[in-house]
N, C-alpha and C positions, 0 to 999 in steps of 0.2 A: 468395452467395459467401462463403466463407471465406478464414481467412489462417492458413498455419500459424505454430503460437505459437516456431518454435524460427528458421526461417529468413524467416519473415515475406510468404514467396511468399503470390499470390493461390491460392487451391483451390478449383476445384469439388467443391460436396458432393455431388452428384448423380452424378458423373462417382468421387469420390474410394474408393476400397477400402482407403485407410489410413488409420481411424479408432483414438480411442482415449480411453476414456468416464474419466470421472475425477470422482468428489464428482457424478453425476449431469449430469454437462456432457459433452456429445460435441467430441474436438478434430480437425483433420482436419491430414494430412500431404503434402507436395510428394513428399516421398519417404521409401523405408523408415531412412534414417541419420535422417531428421528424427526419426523416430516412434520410432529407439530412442535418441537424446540425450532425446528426450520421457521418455522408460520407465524406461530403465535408463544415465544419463550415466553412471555408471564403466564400466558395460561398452564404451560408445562412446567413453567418453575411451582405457582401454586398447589397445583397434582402432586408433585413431586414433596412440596411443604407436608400437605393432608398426608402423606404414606410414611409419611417419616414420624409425623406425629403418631400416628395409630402404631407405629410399627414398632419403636423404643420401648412404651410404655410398659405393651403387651409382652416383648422379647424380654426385658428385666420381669417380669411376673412370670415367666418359661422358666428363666434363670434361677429362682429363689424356688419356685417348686421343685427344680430338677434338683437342686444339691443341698434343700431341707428335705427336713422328714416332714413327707407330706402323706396325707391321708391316703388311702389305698382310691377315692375319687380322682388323685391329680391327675392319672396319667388323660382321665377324660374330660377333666378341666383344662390343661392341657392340649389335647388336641382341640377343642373348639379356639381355644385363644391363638395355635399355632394355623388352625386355619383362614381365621381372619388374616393373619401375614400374610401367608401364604397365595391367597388366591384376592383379597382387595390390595394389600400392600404392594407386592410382585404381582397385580394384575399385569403391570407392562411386559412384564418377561415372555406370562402367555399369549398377550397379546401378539408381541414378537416372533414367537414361534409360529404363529398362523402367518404372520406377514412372510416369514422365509419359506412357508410351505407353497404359499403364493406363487412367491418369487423364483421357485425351484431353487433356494441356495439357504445356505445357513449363515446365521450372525450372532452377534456378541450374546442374543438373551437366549440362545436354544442351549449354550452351555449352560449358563446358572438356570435357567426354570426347570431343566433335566437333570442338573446334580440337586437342587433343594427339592423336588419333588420324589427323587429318588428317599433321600433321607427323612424327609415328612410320611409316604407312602407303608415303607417300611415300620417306622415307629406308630402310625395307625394304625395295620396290620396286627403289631403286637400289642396294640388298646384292643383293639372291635375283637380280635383270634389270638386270644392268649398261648393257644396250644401248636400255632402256626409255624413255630420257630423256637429252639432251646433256649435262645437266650431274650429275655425280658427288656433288654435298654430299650429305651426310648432317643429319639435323639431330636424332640421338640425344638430344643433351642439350640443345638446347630443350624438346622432350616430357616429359622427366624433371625437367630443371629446374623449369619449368610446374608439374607437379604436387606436386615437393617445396618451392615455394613456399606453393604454396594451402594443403597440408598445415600447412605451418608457421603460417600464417594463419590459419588453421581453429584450431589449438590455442591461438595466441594470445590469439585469442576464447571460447574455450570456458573458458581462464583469467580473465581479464576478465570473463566472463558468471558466473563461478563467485564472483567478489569478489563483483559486482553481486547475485547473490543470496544471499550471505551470511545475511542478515536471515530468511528466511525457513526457510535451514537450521536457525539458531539455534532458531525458534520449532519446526521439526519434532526436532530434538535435546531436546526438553522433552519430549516426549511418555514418558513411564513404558513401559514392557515386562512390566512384571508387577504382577497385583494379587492380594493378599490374602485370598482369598475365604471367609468364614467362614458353615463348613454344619455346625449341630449344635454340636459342641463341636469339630468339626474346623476345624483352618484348613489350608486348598489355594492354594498357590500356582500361578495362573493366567496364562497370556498375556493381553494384553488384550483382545486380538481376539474373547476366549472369557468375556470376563465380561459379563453379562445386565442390562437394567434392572434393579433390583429386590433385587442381587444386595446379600447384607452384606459389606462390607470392612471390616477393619482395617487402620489405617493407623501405622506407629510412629514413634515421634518419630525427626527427619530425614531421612525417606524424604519420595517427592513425592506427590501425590494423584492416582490410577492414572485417576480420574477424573468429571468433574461430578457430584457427591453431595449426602447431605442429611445431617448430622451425628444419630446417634441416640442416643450414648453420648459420655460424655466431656467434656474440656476442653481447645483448645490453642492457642498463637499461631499462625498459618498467616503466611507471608511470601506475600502477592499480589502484590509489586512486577512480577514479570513479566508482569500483566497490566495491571495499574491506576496501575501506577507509584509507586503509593504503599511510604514505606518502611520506615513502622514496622507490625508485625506485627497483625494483626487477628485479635482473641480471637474464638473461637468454639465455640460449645456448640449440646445438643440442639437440634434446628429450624432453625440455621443452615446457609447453602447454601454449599459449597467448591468450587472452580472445580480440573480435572483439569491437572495440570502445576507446581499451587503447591504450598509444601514446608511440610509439619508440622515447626514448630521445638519443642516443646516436651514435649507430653503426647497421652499414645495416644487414638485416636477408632475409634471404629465407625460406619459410615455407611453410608447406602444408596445404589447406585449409582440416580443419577435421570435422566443423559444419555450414551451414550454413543455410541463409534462418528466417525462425520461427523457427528451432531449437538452433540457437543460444544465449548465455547468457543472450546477451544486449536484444533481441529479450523477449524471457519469461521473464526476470524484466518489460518489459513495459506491457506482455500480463499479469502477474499475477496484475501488483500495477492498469488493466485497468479493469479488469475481478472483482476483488475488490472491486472498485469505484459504480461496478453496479448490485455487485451480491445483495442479499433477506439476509433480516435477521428475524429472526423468529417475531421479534416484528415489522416488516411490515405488518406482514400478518394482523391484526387488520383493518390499514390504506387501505389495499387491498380491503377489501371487504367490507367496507364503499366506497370506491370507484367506484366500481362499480356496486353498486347501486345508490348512489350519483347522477350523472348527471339525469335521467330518474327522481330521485325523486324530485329535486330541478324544473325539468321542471314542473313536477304538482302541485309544492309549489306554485310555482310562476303563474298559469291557477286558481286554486283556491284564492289565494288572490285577484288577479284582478277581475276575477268575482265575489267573495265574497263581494268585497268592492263597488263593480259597483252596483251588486243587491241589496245587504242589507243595504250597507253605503251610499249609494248616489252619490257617486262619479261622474266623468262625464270618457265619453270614453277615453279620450285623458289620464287622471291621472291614469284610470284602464292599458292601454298600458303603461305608466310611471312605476308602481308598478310591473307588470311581467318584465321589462328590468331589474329596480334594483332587483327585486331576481334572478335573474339568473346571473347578473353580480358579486355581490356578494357574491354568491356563488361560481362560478368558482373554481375549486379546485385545482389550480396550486400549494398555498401550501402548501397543501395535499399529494400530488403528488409527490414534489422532497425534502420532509422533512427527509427525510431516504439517496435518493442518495444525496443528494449535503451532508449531514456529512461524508459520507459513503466516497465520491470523496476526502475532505478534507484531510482525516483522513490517507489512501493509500498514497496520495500526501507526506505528510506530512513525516508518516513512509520511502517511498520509499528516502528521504532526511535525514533520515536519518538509512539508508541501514538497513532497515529494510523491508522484503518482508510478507504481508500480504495477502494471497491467498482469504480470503471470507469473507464477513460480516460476518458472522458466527462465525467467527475463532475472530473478532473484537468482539463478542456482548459476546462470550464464554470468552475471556481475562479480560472483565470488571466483572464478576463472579467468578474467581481464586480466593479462599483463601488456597490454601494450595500448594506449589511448590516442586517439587521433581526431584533433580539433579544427573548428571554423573558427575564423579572426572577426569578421563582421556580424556582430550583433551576439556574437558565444563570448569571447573574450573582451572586445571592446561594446560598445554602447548602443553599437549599428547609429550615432547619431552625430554628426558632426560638429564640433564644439571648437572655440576660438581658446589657442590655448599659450600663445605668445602675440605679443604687440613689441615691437621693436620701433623706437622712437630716434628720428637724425636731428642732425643739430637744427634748432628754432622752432621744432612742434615739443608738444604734449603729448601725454598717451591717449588723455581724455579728447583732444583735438581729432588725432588720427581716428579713433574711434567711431567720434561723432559726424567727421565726414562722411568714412566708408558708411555710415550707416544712413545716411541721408542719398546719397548715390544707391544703395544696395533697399531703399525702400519699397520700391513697387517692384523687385525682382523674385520671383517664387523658385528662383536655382537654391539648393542645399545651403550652398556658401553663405549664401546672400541671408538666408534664413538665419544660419549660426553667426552673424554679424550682430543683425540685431537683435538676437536675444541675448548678446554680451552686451549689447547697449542697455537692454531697456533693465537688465542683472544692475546695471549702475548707473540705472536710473536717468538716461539720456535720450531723450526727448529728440529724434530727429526729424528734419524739417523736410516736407515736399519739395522737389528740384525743381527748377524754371521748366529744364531742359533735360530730357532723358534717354539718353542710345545705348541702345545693347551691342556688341560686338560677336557675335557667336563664337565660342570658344578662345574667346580673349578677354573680356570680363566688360567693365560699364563707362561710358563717361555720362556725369552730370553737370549742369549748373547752377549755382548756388542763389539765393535772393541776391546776392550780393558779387553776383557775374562772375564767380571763383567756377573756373574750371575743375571740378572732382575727375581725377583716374583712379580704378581699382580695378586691377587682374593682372594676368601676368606680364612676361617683357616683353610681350609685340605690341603691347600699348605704349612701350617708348624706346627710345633711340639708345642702342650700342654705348653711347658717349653719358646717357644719362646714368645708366643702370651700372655701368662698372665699377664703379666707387664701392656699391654695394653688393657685389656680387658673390662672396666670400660668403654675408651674412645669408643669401639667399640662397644659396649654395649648403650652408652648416643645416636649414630649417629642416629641407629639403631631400637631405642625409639621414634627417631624423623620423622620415617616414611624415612629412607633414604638407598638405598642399600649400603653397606662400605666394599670398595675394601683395602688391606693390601699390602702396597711394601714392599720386603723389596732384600736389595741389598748382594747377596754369602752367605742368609738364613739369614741376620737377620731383620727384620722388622726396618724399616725405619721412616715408615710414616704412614697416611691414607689419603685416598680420598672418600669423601663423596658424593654420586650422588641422584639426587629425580629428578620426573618430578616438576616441580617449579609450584606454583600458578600464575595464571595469576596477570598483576597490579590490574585490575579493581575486583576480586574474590571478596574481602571481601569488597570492597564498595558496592556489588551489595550485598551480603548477609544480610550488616546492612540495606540495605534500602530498601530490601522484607521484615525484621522482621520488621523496625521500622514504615511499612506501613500497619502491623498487619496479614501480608502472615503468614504462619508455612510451614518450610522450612524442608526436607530433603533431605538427602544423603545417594544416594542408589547407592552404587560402587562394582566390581568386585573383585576390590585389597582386598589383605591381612586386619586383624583388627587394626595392629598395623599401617598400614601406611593412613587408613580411619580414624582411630581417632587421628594420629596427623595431619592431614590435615585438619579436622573439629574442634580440637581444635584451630587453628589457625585460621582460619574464625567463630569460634562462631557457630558454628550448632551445638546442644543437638540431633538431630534425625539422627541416623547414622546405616544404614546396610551395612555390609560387605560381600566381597567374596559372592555376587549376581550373581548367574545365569542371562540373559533375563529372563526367566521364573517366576524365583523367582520376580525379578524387576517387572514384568505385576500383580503376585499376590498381592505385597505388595498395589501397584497402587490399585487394585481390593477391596481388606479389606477396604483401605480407605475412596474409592466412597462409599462402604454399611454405614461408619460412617454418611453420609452427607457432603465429602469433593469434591470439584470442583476443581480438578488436574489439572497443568499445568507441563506435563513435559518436561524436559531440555535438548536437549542432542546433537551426534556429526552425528544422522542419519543415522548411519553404521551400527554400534552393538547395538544401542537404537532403534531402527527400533517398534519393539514388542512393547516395552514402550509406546515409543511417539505414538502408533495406540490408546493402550488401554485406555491412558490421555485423559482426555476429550479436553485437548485443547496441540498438539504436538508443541513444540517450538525447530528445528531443528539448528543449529549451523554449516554452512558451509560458506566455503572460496570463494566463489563467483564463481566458476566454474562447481556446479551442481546445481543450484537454485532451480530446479523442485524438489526438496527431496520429495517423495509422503508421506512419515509419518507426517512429521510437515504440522498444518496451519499455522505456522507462521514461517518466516526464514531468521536468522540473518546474510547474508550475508560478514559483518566484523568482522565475529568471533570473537566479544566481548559481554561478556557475560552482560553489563550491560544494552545493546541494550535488554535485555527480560525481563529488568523493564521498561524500557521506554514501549516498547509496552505493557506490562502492565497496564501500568497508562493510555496511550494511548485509550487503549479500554475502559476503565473506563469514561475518558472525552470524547469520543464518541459517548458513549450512553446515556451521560447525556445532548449531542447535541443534538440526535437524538430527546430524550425527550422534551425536551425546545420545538422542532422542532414542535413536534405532536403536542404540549398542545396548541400552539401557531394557530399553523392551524385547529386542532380540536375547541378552544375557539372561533376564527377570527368565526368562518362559524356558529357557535350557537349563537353566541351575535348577531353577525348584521344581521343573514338573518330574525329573527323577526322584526328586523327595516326597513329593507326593504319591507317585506311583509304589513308593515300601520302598527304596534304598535305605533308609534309615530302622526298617525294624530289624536288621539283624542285628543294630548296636543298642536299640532302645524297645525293643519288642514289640508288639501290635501296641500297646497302649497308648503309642504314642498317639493314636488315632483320636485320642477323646477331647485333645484341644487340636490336632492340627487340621479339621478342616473352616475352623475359623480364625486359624492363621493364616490359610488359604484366601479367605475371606478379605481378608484384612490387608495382605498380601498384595490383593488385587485390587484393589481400591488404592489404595499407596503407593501402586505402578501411575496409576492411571496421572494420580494429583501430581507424582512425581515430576512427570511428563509436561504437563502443564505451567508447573512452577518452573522447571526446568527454561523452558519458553521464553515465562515472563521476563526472566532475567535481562534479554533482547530490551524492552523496554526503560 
């Protein structure tokens, strides 16, 4: 079984002929209005405009007939005006009802088109066959009323569902219209729809990037912040990869288109935060299958009270017809129906605003159940990049000196270290010079020579003698304590200096560690690295649960032990070499840069690779299912309190009369559940 994603009814697929395929997903429909708010909402919001306008005007001219003194013509003024309602304004109802006839099942519009045609039917009866029935009411404008209620409700919603997905408009609003397409010496501008893998574009400065490319030519800052959140501009040249939707600020590029279509970045952020919005979560299924049972039973709630109260109570016909409109209308389970997606919509929205990709309710309802989190150190917590992060300076150098050496020795070397050398140099601006003379040591570091026949060393202590290094070995000793690899200069054999290198902690590390612990999460650290460089790295953020020199393997067992304690994992990681993990986690929380979204291990994926975005979604999921809840109790309570009210509990204290306003409190009733729901929601936001 399915649910449609717009009204939330249960559908049979098997049964359903109102299908409708999107990014490779089949979605199934209760009815054809479902499947065209699916397709084409302006067109359904406009329809829905025209029935509201026809429907008010005529319903207040129902109104003013029914409770002046009108001429012995109203009641047949009257029904022509209550028919236009009835069958152009609530065309969709009947519509509806074909579509469940269809589909062998019932939904939202077989209740209201069967209770207002009941009470239309009835009151034309006693227009056309005055002598039909003892008593003369007419009940025009209940029927009309009725449905320029719902209508209004209906739009209500459909504005409220329009906020709620805001986010996701914004991310299809990115999307470019035209690309560039350069054939020969021509340039064609193209729809996007018609540009090819393969295909060259030009791109000009300020325009957006038509989409997922590989830079071939050129130079420019690209602004990524709408994907990756970052805000300062990202230079990029030949070989570098541009993501479709971000904006060339500066200088012209030529690139080759390398993904496009639905496989593109901008493309799966909308299909995952859309797919999201409307996937199941386990505590639907409850509302599911109340649901569909629900319509079939409320119709015989509502055939037994009437005749119940007609035979046994006394009633007269016209109040027993009154009594089956208000339970059925009151019942309507709209909801019921969207108390799960419309949090479910919010909540996607919400996350995708703040680059945070949640792939299924699922992965949302598993987030709000995390008490125990377990993180990677490389590239999750620290930077995954190696950064020069002490210079220790001996007597008769500079720090600018030591620096400028290792960097001149460390120049034509493509090892990490040697890399995060010199970009502390060239950060301050130090120009280093080609060596005479250049040897690499494998697994000992470099010697060079200088213009000026200075012997340079840089690496560890088997590049010098017991007698040299001991002086300093306390210093080299504290670095090295600190979780930091510690490279030794020293200039024609004698030790100079130190430089001290670690992958650095991200800013956000340790705010995000205090505020899993102090949200009562238990937190581990389960890393590859060495022990010494796991436990100064978890000393510094506060984590007591710390494994080292972790296989994958090892990492999936520790996870495994856990879950048999009774612990609901969330694991953390860079989606690459955590892959295993995050499968085994009950809930995978994946950590990438914005240019492979789809990571199949995580549900959930932090796009701007900060780590503190997997407490947000955390909490996130937490105050989502406490949406969701509100949502149920709310629609579950609505449909138990009042449908005894409508069914005649209240005329033994208020008499049948009470019937002549309540089936448009019913009305009203019902529509105010629905908005309820909705707002309810938004709040999430």
């Amino acid at each position: 079984m399915a649910n449609d994603p717009i009204c939330g009814m249960y559908v049979d697929e098997k049964a359903s002929s109102l299908t409708s395929v999107v990014a490779d997903r089949k979605y199934y429909f209760c009815s054809s209005t479902c499947k065209l708010q699916f397709e084409k909402p302006e067109k359904e919001m406009k329809a829905l405009k025209t029935a509201l306008f026809i429907s008010w005007p005529l319903t207040a001219v129902i109104a003013v007939l029914t409770y002046a003194l009108h001429p012995g013509y109203g009641n047949y003024v009257m029904l022509v005006l209550a028919s236009v309602v009835q069958f152009y304004a609530g065309e969709r109802f009947y519509a509806g009802i074909i579509d469940a006839v269809k589909n062998k099942s019932a939904n939202m519009d077989t209740l209201i088109a069967i209770g207002t045609t009941a009470a239309w039917a009835y009151s034309a009866a006693v227009t056309l066959l005055p002598g039909i029935a003892p008593v003369k009411n007419v009940y025009f404008d209940t029927s009309s009323m009725i449905i320029a209620l719902i209508l209004t409700g209906t739009y209500m919603q459909r504005l409220a569902e329009a906020r709620a997905s805001s986010a996701v408009s914004a991310l299809v609003a990115l999307q470019p219209k035209i690309a560039h397409v350069i054939e020969g010496k021509t340039i064609i501008d193209r729809q996007i729809e018609q540009v090819k893998e393969g295909d060259l574009i030009l791109i000009r400065p300020g325009e957006k990037v038509p989409t997922d490319s590989v830079v071939m030519e050129g130079e420019s800052s690209v602004d990524e912040s709408m994907i990756t959140g970052e805000s300062i501009p990202m230079t990029k040249r030949s070989g570098d990869k541009i993501i479709g939707g971000t904006i060339n600020a500066t200088g012209s590029l030529k690139a080759k288109a390398s993904k496009i279509g639905e496989d593109t970045t901008l493309a799966q952020i909308i299909r995952i935060v859309k797919d999201a919005s409307s996937s199941k979560v386990p505590i639907q299924k409850l509302a599911d299958k109340v649901a569909s049972y629900f319509v079939p039973a409320v119709v015989m709630i509502g055939l037994f009270a009437a005749l119940g109260w007609y035979s046994i109570g006394g009633v007269s016909v016209n109040i027993a017809i009154l009594i089956f409109v208000s339970v059925l209308i009151i019942a309507c389970p709209c909801a019921l129906g969207i108390a799960t997606p419309a949090a479910l919509l919010v909540a996607s929205g919400r996350a995708a605003k703040e680059g945070i990709l949640i792939k299924s309710g699922d992965s949302l309802q598993m987030a709000s159940k995390v008490d125990t989190v377990v993180l990677d150190k490389t590239g999750t917590l620290t930077k995954g990049k190696p950064e020069v992060t002490d210079i220790i300076v001996f007597s008769g150098s500079g720090e600018k000196k030591i620096l400028e050496a290792a960097a001149m020795a460390e120049i034509n070397s493509e090892h990490v270290l040697g890399k995060a050398i010199l970009e502390k140099a060239n950060a301050q601006r130090i120009k280093a010079e080609f060596p005479k003379k250049f040897t690499y040591k494998q697994g000992s570091g470099i010697t060079a020579t200088d213009n000026a026949n200075n012997v340079i060393t840089v690496g560890n202590r088997d590049l010098f003698t017991k007698k040299e290094i001991t002086p300093f070995e306390k210093r080299v000793q504290k670095l090295e304590h600190d979780g930091k690899t510690t490279l030794i200069v020293g200039i024609n054999g004698k030790p100079v200096g130190l430089i001290g290198i670690a992958d650095v902690l991200k800013e956000e590390s340790k705010k995000t560690i205090h505020a899993l612990k102090d949200s009562g999460r238990e937190v581990w650290l389960i890393t590859g690295d060495n022990e010494q460089v796991a436990k100064a790295i978890s000393k510094k953020l506060g984590i007591t649960n710390v494994m080292a020199e972790a296989k994958p393997q090892d990492k999936m067992d520790k996870i495994a032990n856990l879950q048999k304690e009774g612990h609901v994992i969330a694991m953390i990681g860079d989606g690459v070499n955590d892959a295993p993990a995050l499968t085994k986690a009950d809930l995978g929380i994946a950590i990438g840069a914005g240019t492979e979204v789809a990571i199949q291990a995580g549900g959930i994926v932090l796009i701007r690779n900060n780590i503190y975005d997997a407490f947000i979604a955390l909490e996130l999921g937490k105050r989502t299912m406490n949406k969701i809840k509100q949502n149920l109790f709310w629609a579950f309570g609505y449909n138990t309190i009042l449908i005894p009210i409508a069914a005649g509990a209240l005329i033994p204290f208020y008499t049948a009369s009470i019937y002549n306003f309540l089936p448009l409190l019913a009305a009203f009733a019902m529509a105010f559940s629905s908005v309820t729901v909705v707002s309810n929601s938004l709040l999430l936001s």
